[in-house]
NUFI-996416 format. One record per residue: z, y, x of N, C-alpha, C in turn; residue number from 1; residue in three letters; chain. Coordinates in Angstrom, 1 decimal. Atoms other than C-alpha are relative to their C-alpha. Layout:
# NUFI-996416
<node n_c3="Z" n_c2="Y" n_c1="X" ca_c3="Z" ca_c2="Y" ca_c1="X" c_c3="Z" c_c2="Y" c_c1="X" n="NUM" res="Ala" chain="A"/>
...
***
This chain:
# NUFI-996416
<node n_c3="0.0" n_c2="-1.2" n_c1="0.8" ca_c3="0.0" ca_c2="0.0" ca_c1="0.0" c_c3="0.0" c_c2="1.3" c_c1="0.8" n="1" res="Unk" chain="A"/>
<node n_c3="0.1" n_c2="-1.5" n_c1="-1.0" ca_c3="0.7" ca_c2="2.5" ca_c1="2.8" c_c3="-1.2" c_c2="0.5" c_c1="0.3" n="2" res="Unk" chain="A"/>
<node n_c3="1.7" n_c2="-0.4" n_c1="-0.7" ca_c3="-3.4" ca_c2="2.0" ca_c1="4.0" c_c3="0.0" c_c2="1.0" c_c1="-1.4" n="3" res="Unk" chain="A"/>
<node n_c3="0.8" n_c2="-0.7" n_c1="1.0" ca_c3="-4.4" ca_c2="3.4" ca_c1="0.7" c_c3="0.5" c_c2="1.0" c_c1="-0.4" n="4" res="Unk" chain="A"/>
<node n_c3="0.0" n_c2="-1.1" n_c1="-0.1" ca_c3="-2.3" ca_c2="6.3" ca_c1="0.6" c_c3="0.2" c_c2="0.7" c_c1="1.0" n="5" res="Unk" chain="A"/>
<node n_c3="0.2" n_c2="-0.6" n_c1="-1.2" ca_c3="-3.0" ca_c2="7.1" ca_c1="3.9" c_c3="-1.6" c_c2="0.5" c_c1="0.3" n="6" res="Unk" chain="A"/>
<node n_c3="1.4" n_c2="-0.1" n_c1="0.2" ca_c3="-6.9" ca_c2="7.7" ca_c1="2.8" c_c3="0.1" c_c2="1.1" c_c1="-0.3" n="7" res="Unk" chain="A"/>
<node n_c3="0.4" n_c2="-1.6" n_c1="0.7" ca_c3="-7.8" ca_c2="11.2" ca_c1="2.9" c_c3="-1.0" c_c2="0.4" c_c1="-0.4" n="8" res="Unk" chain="A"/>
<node n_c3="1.3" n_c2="-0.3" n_c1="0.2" ca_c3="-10.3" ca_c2="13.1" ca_c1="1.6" c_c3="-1.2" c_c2="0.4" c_c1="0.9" n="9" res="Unk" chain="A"/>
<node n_c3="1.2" n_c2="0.3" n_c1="-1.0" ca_c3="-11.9" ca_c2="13.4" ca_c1="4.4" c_c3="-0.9" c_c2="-1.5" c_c1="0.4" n="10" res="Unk" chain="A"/>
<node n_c3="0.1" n_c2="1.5" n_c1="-0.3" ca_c3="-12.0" ca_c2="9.7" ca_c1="4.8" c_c3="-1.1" c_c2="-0.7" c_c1="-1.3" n="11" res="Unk" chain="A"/>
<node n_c3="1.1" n_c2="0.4" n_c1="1.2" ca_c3="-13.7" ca_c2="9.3" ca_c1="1.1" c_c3="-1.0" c_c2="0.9" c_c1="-0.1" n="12" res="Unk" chain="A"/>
<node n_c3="1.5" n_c2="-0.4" n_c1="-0.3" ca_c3="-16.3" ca_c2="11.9" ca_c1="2.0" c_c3="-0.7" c_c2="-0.3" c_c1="0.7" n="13" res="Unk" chain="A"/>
<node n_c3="1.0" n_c2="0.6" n_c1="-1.0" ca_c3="-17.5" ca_c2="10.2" ca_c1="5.1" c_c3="-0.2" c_c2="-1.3" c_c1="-0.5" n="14" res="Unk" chain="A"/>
<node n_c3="0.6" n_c2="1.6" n_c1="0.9" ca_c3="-17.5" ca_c2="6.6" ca_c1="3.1" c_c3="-1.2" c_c2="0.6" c_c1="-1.0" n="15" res="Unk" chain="A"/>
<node n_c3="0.9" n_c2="0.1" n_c1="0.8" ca_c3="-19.4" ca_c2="7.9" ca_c1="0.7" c_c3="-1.3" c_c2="1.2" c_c1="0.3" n="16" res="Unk" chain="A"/>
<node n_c3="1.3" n_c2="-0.5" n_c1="-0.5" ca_c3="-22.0" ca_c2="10.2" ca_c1="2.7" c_c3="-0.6" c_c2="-1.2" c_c1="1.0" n="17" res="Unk" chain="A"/>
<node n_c3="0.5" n_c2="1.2" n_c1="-0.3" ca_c3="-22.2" ca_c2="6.8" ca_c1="4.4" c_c3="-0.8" c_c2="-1.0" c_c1="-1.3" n="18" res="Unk" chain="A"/>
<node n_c3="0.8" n_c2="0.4" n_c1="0.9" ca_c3="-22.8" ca_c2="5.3" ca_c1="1.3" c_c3="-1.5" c_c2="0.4" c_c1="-0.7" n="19" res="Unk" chain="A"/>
<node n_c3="1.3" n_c2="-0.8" n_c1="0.2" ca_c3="-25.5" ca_c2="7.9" ca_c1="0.3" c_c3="-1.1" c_c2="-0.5" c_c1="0.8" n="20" res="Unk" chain="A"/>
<node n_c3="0.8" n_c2="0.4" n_c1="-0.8" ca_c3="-27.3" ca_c2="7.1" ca_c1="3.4" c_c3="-0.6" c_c2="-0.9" c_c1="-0.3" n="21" res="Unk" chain="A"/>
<node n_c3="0.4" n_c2="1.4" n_c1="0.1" ca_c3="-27.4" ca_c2="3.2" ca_c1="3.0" c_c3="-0.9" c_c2="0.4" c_c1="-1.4" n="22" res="Unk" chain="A"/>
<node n_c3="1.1" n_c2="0.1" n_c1="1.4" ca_c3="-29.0" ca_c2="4.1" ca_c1="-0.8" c_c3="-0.9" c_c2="0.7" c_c1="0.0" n="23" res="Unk" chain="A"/>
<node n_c3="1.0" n_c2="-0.7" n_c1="0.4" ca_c3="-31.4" ca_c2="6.7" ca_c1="-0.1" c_c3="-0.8" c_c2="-0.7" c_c1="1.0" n="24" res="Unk" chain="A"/>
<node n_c3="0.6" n_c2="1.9" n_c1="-0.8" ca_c3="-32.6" ca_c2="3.8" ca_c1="3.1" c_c3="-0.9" c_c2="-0.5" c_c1="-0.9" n="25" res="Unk" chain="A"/>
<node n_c3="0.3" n_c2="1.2" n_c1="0.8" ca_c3="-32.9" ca_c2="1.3" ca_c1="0.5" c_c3="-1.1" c_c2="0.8" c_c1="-0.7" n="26" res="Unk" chain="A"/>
<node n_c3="0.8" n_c2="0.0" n_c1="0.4" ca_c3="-34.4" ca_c2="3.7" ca_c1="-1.9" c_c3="-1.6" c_c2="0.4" c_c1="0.4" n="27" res="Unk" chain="A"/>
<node n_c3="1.3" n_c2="-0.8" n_c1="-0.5" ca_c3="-37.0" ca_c2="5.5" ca_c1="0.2" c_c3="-0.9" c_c2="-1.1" c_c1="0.5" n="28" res="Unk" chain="A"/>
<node n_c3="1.0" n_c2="1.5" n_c1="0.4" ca_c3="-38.2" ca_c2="1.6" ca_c1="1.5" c_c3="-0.7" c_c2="-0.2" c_c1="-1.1" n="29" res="Unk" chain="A"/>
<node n_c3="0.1" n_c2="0.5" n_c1="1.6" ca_c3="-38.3" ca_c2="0.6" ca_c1="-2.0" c_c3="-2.1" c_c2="0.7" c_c1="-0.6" n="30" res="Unk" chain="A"/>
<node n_c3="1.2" n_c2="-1.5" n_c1="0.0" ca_c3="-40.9" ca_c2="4.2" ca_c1="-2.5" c_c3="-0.7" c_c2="-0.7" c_c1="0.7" n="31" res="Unk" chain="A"/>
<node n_c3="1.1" n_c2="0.0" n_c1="-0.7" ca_c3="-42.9" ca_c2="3.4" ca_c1="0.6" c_c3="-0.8" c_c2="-1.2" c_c1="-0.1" n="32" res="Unk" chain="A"/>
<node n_c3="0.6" n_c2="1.3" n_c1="0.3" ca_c3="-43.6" ca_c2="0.0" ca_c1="-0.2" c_c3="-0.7" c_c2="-0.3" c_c1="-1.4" n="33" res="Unk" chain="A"/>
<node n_c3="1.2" n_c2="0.1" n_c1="1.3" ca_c3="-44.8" ca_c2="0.9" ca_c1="-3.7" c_c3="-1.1" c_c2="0.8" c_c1="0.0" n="34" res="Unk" chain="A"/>
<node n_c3="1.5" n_c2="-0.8" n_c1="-0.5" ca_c3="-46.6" ca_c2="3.5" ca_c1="-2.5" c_c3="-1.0" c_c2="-0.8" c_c1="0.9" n="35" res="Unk" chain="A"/>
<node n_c3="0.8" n_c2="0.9" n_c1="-0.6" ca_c3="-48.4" ca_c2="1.6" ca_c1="0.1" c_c3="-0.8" c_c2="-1.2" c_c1="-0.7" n="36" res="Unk" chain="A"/>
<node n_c3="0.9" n_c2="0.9" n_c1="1.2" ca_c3="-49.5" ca_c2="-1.3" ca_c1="-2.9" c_c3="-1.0" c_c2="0.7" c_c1="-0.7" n="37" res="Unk" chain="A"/>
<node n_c3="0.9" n_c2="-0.9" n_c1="1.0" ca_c3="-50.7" ca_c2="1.4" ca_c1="-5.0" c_c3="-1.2" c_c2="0.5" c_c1="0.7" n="38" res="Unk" chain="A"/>
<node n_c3="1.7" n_c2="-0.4" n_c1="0.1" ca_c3="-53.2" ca_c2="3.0" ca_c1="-2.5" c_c3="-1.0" c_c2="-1.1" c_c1="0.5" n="39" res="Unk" chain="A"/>
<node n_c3="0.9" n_c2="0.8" n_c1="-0.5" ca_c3="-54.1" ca_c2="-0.7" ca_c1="-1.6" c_c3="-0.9" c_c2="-0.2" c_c1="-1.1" n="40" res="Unk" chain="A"/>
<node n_c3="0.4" n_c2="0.7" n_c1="1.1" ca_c3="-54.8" ca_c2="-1.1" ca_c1="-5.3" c_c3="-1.5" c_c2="1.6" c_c1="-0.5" n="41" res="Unk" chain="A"/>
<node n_c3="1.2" n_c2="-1.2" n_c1="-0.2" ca_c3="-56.4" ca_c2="2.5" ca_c1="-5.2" c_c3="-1.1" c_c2="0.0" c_c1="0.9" n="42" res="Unk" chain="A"/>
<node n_c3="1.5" n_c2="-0.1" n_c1="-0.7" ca_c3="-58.9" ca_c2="1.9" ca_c1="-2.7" c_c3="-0.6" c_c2="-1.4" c_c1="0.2" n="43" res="Unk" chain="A"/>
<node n_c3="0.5" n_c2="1.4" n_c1="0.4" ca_c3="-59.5" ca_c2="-1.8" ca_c1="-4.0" c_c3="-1.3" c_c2="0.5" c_c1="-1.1" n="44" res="Unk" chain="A"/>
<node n_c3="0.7" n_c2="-0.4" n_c1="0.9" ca_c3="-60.8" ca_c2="0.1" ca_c1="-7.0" c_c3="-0.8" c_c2="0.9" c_c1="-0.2" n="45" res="Unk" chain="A"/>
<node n_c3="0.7" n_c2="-1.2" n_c1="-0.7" ca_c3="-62.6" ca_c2="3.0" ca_c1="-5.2" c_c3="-1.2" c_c2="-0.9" c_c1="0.7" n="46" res="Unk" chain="A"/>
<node n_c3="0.6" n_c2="0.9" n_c1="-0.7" ca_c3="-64.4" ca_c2="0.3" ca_c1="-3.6" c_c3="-0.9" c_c2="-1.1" c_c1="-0.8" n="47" res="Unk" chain="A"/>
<node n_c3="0.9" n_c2="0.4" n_c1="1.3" ca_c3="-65.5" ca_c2="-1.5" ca_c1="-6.7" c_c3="-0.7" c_c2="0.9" c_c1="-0.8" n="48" res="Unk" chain="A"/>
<node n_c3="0.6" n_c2="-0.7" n_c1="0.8" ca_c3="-66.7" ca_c2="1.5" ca_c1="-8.2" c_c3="-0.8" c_c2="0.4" c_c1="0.5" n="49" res="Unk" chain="A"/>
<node n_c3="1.3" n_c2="-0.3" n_c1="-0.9" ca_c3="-68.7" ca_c2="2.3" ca_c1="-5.1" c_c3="-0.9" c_c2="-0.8" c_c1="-0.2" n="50" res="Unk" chain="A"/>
<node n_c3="0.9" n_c2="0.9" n_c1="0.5" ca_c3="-70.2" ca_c2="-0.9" ca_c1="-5.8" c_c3="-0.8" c_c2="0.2" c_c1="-1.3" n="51" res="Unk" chain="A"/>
<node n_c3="1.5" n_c2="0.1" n_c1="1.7" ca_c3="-71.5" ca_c2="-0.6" ca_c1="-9.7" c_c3="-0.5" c_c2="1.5" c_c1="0.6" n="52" res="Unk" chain="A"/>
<node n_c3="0.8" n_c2="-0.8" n_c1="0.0" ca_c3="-72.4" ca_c2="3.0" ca_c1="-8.7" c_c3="-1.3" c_c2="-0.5" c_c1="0.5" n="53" res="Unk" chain="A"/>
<node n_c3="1.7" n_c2="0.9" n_c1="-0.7" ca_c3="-75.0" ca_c2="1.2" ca_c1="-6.2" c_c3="-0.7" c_c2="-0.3" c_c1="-0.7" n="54" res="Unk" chain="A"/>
<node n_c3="0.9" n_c2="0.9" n_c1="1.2" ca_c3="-76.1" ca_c2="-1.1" ca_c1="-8.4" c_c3="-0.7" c_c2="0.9" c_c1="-1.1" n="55" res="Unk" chain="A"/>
<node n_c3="0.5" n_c2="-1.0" n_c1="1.3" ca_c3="-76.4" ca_c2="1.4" ca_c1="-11.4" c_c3="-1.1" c_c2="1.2" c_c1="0.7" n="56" res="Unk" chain="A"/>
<node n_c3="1.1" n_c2="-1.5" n_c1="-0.4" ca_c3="-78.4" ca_c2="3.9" ca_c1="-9.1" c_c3="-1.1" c_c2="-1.2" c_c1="0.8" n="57" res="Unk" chain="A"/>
<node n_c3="0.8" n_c2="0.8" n_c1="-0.6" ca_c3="-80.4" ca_c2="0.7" ca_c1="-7.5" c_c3="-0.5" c_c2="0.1" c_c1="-1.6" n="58" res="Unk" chain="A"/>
<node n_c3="0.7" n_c2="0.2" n_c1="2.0" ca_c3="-81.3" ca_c2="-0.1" ca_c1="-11.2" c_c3="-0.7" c_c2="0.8" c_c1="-0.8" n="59" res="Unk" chain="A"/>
<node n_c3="0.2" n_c2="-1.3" n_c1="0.3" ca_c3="-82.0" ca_c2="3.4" ca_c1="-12.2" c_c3="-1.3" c_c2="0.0" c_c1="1.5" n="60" res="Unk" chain="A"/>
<node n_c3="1.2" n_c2="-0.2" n_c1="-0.9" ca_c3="-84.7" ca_c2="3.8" ca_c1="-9.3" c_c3="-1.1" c_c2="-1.1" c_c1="-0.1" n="61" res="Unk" chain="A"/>
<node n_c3="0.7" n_c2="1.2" n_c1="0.7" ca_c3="-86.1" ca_c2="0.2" ca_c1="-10.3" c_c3="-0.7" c_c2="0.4" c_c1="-1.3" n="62" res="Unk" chain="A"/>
<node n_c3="0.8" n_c2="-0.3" n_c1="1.3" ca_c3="-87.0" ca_c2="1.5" ca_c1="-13.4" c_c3="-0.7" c_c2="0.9" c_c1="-0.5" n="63" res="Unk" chain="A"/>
<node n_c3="0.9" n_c2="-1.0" n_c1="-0.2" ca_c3="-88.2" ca_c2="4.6" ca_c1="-12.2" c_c3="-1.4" c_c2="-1.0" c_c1="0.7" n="64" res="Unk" chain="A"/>
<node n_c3="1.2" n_c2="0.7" n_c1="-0.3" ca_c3="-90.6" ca_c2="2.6" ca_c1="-10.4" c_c3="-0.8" c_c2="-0.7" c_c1="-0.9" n="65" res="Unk" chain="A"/>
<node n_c3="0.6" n_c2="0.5" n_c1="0.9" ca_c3="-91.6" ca_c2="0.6" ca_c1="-12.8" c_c3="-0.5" c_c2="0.8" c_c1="-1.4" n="66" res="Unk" chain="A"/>
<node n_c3="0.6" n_c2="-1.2" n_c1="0.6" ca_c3="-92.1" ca_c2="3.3" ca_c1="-15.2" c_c3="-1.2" c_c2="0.7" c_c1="0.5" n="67" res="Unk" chain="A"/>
<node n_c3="1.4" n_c2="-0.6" n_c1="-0.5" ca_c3="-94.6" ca_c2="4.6" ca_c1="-13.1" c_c3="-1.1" c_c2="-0.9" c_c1="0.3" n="68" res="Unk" chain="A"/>
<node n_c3="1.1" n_c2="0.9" n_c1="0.7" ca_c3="-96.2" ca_c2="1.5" ca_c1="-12.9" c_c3="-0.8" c_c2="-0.4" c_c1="-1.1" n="69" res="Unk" chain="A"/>
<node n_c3="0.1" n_c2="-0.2" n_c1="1.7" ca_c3="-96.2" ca_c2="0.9" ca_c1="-16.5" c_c3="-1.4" c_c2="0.8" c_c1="-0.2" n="70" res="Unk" chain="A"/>
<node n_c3="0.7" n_c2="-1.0" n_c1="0.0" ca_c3="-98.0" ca_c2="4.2" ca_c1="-16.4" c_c3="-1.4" c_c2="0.0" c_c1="0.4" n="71" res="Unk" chain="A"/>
<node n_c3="1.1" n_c2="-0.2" n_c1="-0.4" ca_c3="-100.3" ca_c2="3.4" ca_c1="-14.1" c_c3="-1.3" c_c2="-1.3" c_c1="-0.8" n="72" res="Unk" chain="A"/>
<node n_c3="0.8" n_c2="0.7" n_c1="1.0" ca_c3="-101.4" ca_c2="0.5" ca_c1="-16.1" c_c3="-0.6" c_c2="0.3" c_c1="-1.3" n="73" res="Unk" chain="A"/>
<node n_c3="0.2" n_c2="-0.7" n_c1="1.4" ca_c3="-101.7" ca_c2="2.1" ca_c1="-19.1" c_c3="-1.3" c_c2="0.8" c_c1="0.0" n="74" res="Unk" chain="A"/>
<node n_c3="1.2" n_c2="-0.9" n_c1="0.0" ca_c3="-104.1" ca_c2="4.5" ca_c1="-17.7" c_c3="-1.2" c_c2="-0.9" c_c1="0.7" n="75" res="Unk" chain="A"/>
<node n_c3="1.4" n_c2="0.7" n_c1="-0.5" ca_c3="-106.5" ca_c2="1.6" ca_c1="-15.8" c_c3="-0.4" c_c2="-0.5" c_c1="-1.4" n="76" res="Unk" chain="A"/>
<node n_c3="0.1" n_c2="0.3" n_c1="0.8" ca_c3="-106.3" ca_c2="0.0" ca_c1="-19.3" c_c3="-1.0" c_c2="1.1" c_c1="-1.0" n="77" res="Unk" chain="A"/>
<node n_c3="0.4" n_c2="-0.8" n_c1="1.2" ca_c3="-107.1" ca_c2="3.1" ca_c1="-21.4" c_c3="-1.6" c_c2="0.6" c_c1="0.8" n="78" res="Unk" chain="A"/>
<node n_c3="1.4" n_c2="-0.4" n_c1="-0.6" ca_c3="-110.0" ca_c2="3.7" ca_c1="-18.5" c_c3="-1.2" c_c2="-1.0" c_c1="0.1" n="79" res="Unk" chain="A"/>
<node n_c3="1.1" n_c2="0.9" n_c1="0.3" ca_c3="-111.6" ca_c2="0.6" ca_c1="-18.6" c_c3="-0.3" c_c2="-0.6" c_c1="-1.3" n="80" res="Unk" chain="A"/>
<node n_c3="0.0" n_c2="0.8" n_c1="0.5" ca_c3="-110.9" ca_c2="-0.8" ca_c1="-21.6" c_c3="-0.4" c_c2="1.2" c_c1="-1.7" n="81" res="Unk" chain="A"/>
<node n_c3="-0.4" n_c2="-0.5" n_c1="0.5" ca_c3="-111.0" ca_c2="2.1" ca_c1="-23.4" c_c3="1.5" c_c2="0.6" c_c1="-1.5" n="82" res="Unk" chain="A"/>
<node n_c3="-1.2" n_c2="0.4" n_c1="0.8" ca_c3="-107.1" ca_c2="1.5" ca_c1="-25.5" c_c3="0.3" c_c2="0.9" c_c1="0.6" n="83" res="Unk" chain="A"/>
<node n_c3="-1.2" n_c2="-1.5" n_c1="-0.1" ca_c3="-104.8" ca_c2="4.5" ca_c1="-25.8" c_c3="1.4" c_c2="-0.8" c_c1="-0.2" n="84" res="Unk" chain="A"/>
<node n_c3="-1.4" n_c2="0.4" n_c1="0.7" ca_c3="-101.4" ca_c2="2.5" ca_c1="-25.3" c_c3="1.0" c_c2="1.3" c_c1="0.2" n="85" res="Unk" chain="A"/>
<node n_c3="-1.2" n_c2="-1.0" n_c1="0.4" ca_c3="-98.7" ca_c2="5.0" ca_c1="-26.2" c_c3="1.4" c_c2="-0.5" c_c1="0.7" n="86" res="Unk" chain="A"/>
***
């Protein structure tokens, strides 16, 4: 019984600015580790999007081409064959 009223307040400010420490440790780990998942999961997805953009703008130029072929058929057709395709 004597230890415990021999605890000053100085004694339960340095325990528990000790304690603060260990918990803001723990929680600032805790943070950097979710942060770190997140921008894996952020540039997982930045990364798949660069992909369909490709694709969507490969696709889109494909069909410009082919549109202009189309075109050009259309016009040997309407010159030899005389047919107006629309």
């Amino acid at each position: 019984m004597d230890k415990e009223k021999n605890i000053s307040l100085k004694d339960i400010e340095t325990l528990l600015g000790n304690q603060t420490v260990v918990i803001l440790s723990a929680v600032e780990e805790k943070l950097l580790k979710s942060e770190e998942r997140t921008s894996r999961k952020i540039e997982r997805l930045i990364n798949t999007m660069d992909k369909f953009l490709k694709r969507t703008l490969d696709l889109e130029d494909e069909f410009t081409f082919m549109k202009h072929d189309l075109n050009r058929v259309k016009a040997v057709i309407q010159e030899k064959l005389g047919v107006d395709l629309l």
